[in-house]
DOVOTI-408321 format. One line per 10 residues: their letters; for each residue x, y, z of C-alpha. Coordinates in steps of 0.001 Angstrom, whole numbers, always signed. Each point is the difference from the previous one (the first is absolute). Layout:
# residues N
A) X Y Z | ... $
//
This chain:
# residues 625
XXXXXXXXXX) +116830 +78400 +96819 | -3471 -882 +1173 | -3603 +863 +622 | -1599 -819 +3439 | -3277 +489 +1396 | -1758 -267 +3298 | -3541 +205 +1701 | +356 +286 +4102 | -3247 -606 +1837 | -2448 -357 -2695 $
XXXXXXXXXX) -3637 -617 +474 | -990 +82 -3338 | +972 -3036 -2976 | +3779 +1684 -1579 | +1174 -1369 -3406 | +3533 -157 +675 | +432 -2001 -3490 | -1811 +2923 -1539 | +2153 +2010 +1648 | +3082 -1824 -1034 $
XXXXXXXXXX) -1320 -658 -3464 | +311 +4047 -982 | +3573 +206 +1196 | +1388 -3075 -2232 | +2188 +2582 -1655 | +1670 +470 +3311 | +1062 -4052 +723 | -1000 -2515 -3102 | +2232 -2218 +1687 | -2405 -1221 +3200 $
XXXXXXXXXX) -3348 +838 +1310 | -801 -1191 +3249 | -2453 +1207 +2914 | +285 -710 +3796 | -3475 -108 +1972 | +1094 -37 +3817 | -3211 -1093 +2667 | -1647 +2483 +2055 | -3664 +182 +1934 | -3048 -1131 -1536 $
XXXXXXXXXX) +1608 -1798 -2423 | +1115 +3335 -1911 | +3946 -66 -1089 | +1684 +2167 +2744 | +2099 +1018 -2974 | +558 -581 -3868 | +2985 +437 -1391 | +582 -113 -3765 | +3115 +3 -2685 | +967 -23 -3390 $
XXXXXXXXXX) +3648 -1019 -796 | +2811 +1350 -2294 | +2848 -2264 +1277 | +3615 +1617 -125 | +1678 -1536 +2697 | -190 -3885 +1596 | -2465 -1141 -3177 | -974 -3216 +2040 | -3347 -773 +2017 | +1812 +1393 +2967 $
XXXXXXXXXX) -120 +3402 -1019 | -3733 +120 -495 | -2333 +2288 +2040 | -1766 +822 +1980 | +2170 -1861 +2266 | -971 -1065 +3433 | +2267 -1104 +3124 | -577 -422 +3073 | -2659 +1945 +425 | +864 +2986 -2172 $
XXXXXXXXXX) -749 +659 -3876 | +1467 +2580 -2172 | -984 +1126 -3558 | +2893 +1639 -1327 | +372 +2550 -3292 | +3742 +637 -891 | +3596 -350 +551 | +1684 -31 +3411 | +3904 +230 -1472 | +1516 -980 +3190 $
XXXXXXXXXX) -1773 -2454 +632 | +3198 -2944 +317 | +1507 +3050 +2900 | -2769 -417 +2278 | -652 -3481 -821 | +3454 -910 +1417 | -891 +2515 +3026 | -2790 -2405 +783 | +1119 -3106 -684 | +2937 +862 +2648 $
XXXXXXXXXX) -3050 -212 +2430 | -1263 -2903 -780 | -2435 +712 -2769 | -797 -2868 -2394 | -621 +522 -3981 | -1686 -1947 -2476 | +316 +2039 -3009 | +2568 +2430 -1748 | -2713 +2986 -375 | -69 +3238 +1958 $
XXXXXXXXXX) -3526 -569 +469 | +788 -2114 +3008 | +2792 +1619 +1348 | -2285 +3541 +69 | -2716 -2333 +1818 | +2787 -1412 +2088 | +1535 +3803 +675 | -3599 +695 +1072 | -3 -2612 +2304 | +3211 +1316 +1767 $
XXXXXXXXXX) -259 +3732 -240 | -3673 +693 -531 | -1107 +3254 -1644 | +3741 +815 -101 | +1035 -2414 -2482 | -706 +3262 -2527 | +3351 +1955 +1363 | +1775 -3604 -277 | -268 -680 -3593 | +355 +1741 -3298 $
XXXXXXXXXX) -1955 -597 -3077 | -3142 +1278 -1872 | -2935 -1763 +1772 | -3730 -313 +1209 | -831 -2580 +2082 | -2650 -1186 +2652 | +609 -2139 +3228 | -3300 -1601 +1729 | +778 -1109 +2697 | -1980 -3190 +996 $
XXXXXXXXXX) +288 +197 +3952 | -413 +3458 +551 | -2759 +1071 -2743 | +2325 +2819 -592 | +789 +1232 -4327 | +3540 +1591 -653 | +688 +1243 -3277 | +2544 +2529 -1103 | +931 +1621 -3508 | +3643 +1136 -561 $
XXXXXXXXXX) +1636 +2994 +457 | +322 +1436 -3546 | -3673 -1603 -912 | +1445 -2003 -2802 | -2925 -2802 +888 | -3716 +915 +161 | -2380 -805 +2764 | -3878 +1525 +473 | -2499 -1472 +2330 | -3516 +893 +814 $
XXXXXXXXXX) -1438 -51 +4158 | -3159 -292 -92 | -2998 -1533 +1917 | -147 -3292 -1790 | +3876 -364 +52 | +3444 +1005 -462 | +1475 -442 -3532 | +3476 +699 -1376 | +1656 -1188 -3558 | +2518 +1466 -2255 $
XXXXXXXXXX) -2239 +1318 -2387 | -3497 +1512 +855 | -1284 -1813 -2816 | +611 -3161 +2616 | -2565 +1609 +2531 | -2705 +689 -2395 | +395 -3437 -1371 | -309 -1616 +3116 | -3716 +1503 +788 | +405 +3448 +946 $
XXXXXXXXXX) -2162 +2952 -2124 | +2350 +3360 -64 | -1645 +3281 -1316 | +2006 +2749 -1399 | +1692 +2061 +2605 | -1394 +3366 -1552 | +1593 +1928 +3280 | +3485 -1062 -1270 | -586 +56 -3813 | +1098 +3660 -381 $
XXXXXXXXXX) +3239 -804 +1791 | +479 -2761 -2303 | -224 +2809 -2918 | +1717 +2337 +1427 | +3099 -2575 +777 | -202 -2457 -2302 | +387 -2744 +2498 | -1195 -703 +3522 | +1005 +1297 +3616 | +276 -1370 +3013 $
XXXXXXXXXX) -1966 -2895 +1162 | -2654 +1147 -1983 | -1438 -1840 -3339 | -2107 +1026 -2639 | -2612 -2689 +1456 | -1881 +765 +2561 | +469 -2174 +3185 | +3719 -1202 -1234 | +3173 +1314 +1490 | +3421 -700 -1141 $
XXXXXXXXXX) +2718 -692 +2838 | +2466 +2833 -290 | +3861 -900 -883 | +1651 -298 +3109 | -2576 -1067 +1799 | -1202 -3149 +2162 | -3793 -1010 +716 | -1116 -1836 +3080 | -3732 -1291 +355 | -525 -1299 +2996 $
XXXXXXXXXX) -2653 -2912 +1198 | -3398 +1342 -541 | +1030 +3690 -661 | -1738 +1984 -3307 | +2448 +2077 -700 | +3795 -786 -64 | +3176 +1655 +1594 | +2421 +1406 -3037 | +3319 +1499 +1114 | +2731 +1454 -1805 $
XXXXXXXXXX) +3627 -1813 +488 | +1772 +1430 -2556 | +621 +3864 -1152 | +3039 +504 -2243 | +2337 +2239 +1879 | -218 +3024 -2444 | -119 +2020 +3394 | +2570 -1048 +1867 | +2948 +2210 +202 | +1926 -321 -2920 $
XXXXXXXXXX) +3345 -2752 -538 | +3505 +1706 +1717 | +1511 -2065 -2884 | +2556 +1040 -2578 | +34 -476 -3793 | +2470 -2702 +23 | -1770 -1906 +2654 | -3760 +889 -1627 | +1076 -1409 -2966 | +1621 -3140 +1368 $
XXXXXXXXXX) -3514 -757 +2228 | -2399 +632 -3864 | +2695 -3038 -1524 | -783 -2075 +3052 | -2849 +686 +740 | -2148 -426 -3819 | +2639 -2472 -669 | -1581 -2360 +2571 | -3008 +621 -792 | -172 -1115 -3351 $
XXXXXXXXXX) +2204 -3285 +1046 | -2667 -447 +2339 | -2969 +107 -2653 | +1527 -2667 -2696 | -1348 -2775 +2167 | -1983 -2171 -1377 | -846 -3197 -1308 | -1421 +1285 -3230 | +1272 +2220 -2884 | +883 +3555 +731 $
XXXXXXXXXX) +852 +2620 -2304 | -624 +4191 +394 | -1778 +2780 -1458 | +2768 +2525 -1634 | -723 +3575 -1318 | +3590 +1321 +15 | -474 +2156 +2502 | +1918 +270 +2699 | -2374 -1763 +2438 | -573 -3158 -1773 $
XXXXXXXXXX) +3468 +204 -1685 | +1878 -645 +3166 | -2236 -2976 +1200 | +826 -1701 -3642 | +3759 +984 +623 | +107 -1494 +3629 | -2119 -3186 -771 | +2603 -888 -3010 | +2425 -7 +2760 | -1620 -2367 +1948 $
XXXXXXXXXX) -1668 -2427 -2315 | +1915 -2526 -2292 | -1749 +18 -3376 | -1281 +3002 -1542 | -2283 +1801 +1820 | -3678 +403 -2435 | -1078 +3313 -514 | -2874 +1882 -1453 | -998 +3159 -1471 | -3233 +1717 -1123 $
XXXXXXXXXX) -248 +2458 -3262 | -2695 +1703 -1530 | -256 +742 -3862 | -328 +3628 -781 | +658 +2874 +2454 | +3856 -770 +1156 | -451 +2191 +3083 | -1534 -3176 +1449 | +2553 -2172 -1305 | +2630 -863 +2301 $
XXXXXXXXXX) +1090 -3835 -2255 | +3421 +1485 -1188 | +1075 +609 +3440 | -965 -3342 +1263 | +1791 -1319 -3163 | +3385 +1884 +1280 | -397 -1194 +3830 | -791 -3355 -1265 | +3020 -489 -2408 | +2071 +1564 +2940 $
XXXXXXXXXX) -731 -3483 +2596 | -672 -2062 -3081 | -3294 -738 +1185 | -2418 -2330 -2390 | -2158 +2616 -1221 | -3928 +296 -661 | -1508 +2982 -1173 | -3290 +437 -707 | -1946 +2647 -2388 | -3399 +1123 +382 $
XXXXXXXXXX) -2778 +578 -2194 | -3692 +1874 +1262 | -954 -3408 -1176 | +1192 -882 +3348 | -2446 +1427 +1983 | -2304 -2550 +69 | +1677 -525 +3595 | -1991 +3845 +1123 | -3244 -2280 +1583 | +1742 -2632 +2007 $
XXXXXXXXXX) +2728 +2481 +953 | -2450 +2517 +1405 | -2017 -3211 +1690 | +3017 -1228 +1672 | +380 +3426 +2047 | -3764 -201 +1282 | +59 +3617 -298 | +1192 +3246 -2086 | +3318 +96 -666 | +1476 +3019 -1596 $
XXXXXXXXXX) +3377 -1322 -1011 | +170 -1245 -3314 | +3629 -1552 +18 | -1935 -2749 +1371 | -615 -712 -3470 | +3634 -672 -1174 | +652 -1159 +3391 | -2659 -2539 -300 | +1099 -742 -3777 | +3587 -454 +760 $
XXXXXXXXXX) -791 -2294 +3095 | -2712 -1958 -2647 | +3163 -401 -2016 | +2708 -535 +2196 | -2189 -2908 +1856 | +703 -1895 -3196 | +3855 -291 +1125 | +29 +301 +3682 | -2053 +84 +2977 | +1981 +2818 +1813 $
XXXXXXXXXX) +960 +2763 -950 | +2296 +3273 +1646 | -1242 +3143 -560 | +1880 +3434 +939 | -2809 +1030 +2200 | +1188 +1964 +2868 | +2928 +1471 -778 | -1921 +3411 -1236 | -1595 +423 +3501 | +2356 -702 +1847 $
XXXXXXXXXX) +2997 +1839 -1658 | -1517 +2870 -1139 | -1176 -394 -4191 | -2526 +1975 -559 | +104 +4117 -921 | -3004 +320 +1600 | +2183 -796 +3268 | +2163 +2843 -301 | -2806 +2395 -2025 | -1438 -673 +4227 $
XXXXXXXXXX) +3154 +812 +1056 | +703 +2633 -2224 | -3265 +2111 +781 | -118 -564 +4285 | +3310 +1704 -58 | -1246 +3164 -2166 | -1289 +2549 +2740 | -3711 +341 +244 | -53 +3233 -714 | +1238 -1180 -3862 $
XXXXXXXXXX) -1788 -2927 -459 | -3479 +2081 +726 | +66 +1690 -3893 | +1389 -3721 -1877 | -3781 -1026 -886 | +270 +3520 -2304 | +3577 -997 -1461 | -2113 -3124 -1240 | -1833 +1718 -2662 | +2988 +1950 -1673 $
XXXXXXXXXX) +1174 -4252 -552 | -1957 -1220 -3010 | -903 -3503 +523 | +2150 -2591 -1388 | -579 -2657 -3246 | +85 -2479 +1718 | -824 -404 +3891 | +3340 -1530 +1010 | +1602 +3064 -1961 | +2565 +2780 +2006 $
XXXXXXXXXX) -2981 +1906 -722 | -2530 -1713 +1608 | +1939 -547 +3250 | +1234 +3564 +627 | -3661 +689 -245 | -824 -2510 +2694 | +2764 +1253 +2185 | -1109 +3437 -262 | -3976 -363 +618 | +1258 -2076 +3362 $
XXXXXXXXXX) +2820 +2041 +1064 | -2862 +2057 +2685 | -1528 -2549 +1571 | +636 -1820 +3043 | +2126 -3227 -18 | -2790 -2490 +298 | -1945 +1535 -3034 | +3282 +94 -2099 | +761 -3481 +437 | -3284 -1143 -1746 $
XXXXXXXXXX) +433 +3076 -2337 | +1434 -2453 -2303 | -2101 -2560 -155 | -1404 -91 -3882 | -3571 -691 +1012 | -2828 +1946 +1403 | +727 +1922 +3392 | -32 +3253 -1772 | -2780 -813 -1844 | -2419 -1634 +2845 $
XXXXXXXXXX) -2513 +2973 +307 | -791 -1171 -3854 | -348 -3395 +635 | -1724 +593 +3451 | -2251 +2163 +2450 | +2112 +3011 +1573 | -784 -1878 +3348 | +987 -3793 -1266 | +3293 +1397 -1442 | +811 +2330 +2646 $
XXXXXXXXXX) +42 -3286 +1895 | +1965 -1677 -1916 | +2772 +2785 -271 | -323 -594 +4311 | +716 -3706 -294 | +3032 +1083 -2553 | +1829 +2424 +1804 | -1124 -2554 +3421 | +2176 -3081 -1910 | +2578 +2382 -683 $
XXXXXXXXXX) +334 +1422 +3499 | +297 -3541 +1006 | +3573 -1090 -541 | +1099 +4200 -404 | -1045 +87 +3270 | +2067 -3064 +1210 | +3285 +1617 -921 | -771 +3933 +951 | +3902 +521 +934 | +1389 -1483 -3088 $
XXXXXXXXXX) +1247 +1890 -3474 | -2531 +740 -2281 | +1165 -2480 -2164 | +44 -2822 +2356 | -3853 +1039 +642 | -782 -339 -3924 | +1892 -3423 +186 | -2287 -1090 +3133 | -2818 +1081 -1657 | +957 -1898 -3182 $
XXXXXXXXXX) +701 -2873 +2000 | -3551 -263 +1852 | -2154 +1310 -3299 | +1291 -798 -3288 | +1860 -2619 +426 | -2163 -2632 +1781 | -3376 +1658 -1436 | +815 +133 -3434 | +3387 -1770 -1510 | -25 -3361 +2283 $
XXXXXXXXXX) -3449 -325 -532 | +632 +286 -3980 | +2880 -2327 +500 | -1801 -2468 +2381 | -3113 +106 -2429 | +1373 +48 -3244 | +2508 -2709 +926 | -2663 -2251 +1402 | -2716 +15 -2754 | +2436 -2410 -1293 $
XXXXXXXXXX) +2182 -2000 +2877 | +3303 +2102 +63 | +1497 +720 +2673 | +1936 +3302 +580 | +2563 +839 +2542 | +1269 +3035 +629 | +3814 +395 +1756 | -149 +3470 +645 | -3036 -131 +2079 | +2157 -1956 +2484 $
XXXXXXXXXX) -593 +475 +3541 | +3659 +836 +1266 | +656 +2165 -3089 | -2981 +2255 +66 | +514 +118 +3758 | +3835 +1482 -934 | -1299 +1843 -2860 | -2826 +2113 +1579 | +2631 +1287 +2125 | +2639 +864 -2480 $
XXXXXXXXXX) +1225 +4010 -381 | -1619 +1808 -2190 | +3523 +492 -1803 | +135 -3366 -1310 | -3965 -48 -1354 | +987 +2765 -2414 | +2897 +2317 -1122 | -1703 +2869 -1256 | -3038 -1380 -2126 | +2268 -3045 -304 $
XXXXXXXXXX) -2528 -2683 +1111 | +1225 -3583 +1618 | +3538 +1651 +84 | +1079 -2852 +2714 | -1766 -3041 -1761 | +2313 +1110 -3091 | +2812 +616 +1869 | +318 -3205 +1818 | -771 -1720 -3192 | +2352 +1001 -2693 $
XXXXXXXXXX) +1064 -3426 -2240 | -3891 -395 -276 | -1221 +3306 -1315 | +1821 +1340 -3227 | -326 +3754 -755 | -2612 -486 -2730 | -2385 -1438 +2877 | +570 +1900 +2323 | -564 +2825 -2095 | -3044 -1080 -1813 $
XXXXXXXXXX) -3107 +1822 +833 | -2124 -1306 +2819 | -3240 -1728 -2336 | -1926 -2144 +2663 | -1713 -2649 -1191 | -3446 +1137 -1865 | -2066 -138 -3255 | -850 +2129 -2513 | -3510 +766 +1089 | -760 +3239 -1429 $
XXXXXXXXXX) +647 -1099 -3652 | -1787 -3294 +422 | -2780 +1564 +1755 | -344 +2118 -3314 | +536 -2766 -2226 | -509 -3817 +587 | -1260 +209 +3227 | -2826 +3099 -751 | -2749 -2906 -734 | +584 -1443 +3177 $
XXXXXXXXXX) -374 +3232 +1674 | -2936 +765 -1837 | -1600 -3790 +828 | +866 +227 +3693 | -558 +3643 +569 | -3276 +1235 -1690 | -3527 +989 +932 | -660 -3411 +1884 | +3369 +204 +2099 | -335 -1171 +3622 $
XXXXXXXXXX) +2617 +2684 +1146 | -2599 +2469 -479 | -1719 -927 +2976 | +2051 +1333 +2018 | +2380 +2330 -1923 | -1752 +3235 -2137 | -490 -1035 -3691 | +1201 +3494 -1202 | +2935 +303 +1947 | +910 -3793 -1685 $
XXXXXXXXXX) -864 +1436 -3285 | +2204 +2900 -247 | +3207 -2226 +1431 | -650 -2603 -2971 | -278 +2970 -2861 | +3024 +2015 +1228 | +1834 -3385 +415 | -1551 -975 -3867 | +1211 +3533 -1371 | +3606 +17 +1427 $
XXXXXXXXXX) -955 +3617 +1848 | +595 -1899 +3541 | +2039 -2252 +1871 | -2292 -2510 +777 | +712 -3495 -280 | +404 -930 +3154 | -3085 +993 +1322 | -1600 -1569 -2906 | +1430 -3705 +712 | -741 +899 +3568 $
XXXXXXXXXX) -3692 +184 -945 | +280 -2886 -2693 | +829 -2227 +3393 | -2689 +1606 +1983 | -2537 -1159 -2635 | +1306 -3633 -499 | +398 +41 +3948 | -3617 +1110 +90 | -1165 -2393 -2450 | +1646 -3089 +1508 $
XXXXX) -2073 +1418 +3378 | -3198 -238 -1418 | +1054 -3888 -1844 | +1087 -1179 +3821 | -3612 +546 +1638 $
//
């Protein structure tokens, strides 16, 4: 796992070593920078890297590397790398290193932009291409590794981190146009960034800038086949292909030629990657596990204790503390943006502590998205089957539900499934996002958040729109797959995991098994509102009762109480009078979110650590110009 960096064409100075210097957290292994000649003495290209070496630890692994006449930055993990390196050393092809760096440049070099449907891995890499004056870079198809970049008059710049841009010369403003989407969502869309001027390239995708050309060519290659008619394929067989298939793909992700370990909750996801990697790795595989003193909903340690003394794993678990959160201003930096999520806080504490041990870890990631774990899957489901004609009086059913306690409470969610029940599929999809779509025309002008509820329902329509003959619930999986899951949990994984040089990998985001899952019946997703009923199924020895049984938890803090208690002066410090935020969002609106939030009246915490980011974010904007 890497940071890279590039400047194509530049006719302005670029510090690349700035660049490079903000993303140490990604590679404190190796920094290196590649100027290539051009015209007037100007570097036809600059390519830049920062190191976290996992596999061939020698000189010969080092980037950017350059061979005859092509160099390649490279971000990642391709796991096949030894399969294709055979492939081309059948036709001649010398190597002189062990790394999959140069067998992707090498793969390049045979199969051009189609080298992406000829490996599988989690990667982001760029190709220039000395002879032709031609970029190729490409980001893989679940969007497990990051890449923006920035076409502009003076330049084209890409890194892993936006941060990497800025650093290197380039002034961004705040993208006010996309700001509201940002609270509605929690997270971006798209290509689009909350800086003006910087895109991000879309999972999936490829980008080709050719010699001279402004703007470049982006293409999709890869669309996980949640449309496609769905698997002829019988229970037996299904459950024969899961074995196989996540089987290999965890075999495939304990190479390495450092320490590896794996985060474990004791749910089901991450419980079967612990189970599988004890089969394939000699010692004990190293585990870890995050707790939290006080509420025990958020909890999940005894579980991880059970799963862990089931595969005799060597055990870490970690408690924390508010005292912790020390971590909020460098977390928030390190996503060059607002970021609603706050499990990036234990995710970034866990990975803080588990870097200690190991430098990769497996994480469960995955396996809810692409075998069906969330309710709000089937609450989808459940309310595009109900007639129209019922659904039109559920908003009034809402108010004879009191609210809930607490706002993951049976309560709370009937509620939410009510109030959505009416409205079209795009707008119930979002329905559930904790932050601020229904609450825009507070934060907002009519007109700026009638736009933004546009751009919503538009990145919805997207990927419903790429499926329109498929079962409702493959539809809600698509859209999972293209919004949620690349816009929000790998970039809290990818972020919170860098800030401090871990590496995660994630076997259920495997290219041949989401390609079989997407497709799979709806049977097997779910029996009834029995979620992930084939993932159980086809692992039984791994999953006792008591796990599989356990209520679903995820994998976040207890905000609302700490936002009332040790956290309130922080709050109070970061949004008062003098807040930046209230620029651009309206003070009162702000004001009644924090007292209902203070008083316990309102579910609120969410939105509240969404705009604690925004104003660190905001505040780290105005330190950068």
């Amino acid at each position: 796992m890497c940071g890279i960096f590039g400047a194509i064409g530049a006719t302005r100075p670029v510090n690349a070593e700035a660049a490079l210097r903000v993303m140490t957290h990604r590679g404190p292994d190796q920094r290196a920078v590649l100027r290539l000649p051009g015209a007037e003495g100007r570097p036809a290209a600059e390519l830049g890297f920062v190191r976290l070496a996992i596999l061939d630890l020698t000189e010969n692994g080092a980037q950017p590397m350059r061979k005859d006449g092509l160099a390649i930055v490279f971000n990642g993990e391709i796991y096949d790398h030894a399969k294709l390196r055979a492939e081309l050393e059948a036709t001649g092809v010398s190597f002189r290193s062990r790394s999959d760096t140069e067998v992707l440049l090498e793969g390049f070099r045979a199969f051009g932009e189609a080298v992406v449907d000829r490996v599988t891995g989690m990667f982001a890499f760029a190709v220039w291409d000395e002879r032709t004056g031609r970029l190729f870079a490409a980001r893989d198809p679940a969007g497990k590794k990051p890449l923006f970049f920035a076409s502009r008059a003076d330049g084209f710049f890409f890194a892993s981190e936006i941060k990497g841009i800025v650093a290197s010369g380039l002034r961004t403003a705040v993208d006010e146009t996309e700001l509201p989407v940002f609270m509605a969502l929690g997270h971006g869309h798209g290509d689009r960034t909350a800086h003006a001027e910087v895109r991000e390239l879309r999972p999936g995708h490829t980008l080709r800038l050719e010699p001279g050309a402004r703007e470049p060519v982006v293409r999709r290659y890869f669309r996980a086949p949640f449309g496609a008619p769905p698997l002829d394929i019988g229970v037996d067989e299904a459950v024969v292909k899961v074995r196989t298939l996540v089987d290999a793909a965890v075999k495939r992700r304990l190479v390495a030629d450092v320490p590896i370990g794996a985060f474990l909750s004791g749910g089901i996801d991450s419980t079967v990657i612990v189970g599988l990697m004890a089969k394939h790795t000699a010692g004990r595989v190293k585990t870890f596990s995050i707790g939290f003193q006080g509420d025990p909903a958020y909890d999940e340690t005894r579980f991880a204790r059970m799963a862990a003394r089931q595969f005799g794993t060597e055990h870490t678990e970690f408690i924390v503390e508010p005292k912790a959160l020390e971590l909020i201003e460098p977390l928030v930096n390190v996503h060059d943006g607002p970021f609603g999520d706050s499990s990036a806080l234990p995710t970034s504490i866990v990975s803080r502590l588990t870097r200690e041990h190991v430098t990769v870890a497996l994480t469960g990631d995955g396996g809810d998205e692409l075998f069906c774990g969330y309710t709000r899957f089937l609450a989808a489901e459940i309310s595009e089957r109900i007639p129209q004609a019922l659904r039109s009086g559920a908003a009034s059913v809402a108010n004879l539900v009191p609210p809930g306690a607490k706002e993951r409470s049976l309560r709370a969610k009937a509620r939410r499934f009510f109030v959505t029940a009416e409205r079209p599929l795009e707008d119930r999809l979002f329905a559930y996002s904790p932050y601020f779509l229904d609450r825009l025309d507070e934060l907002f002008s009519p007109e700026v958040a009638e736009r933004a509820h546009g751009t919503v329902r538009g990145f919805a329509r997207e990927s419903l729109d790429a499926c329109p003959d498929a079962t409702a619930l493959s539809r809600v999986l698509a859209f999972n797959y293209e919004t949620y899951l690349p816009y929000d949990l790998l970039v809290k994984a990818d972020r919170s995991s860098m800030l401090h040089s871990l590496e995660l990998r994630s076997p259920f985001l495997d290219r041949e098994l989401t390609q079989f899952a997407a497709r799979l019946p709806d049977r097997y997703r779910r029996r009834g509102l029995n979620k992930k009923w084939l993932l159980k199924r086809a692992f039984p020895e791994l999953l006792p009762d008591a796990l599989v049984n356990r209520p679903k938890m995820g994998f976040g803090v207890p905000l609302a109480d700490w936002f009332r208690g040790p956290l309130r002066e922080l709050l109070n410090d970061q949004l008062g009078p003098s807040a930046r935020l209230y620029r651009y969002l309206r003070r009162d609106a702000v004001m009644k979110v924090l007292a209902e939030q203070d008083a316990g009246t309102s579910h609120h915490a969410h939105r509240v650590w969404l705009l604690l980011t925004l104003e660190v974010w905001l505040k780290s904007m105005e330190q950068s110009v």
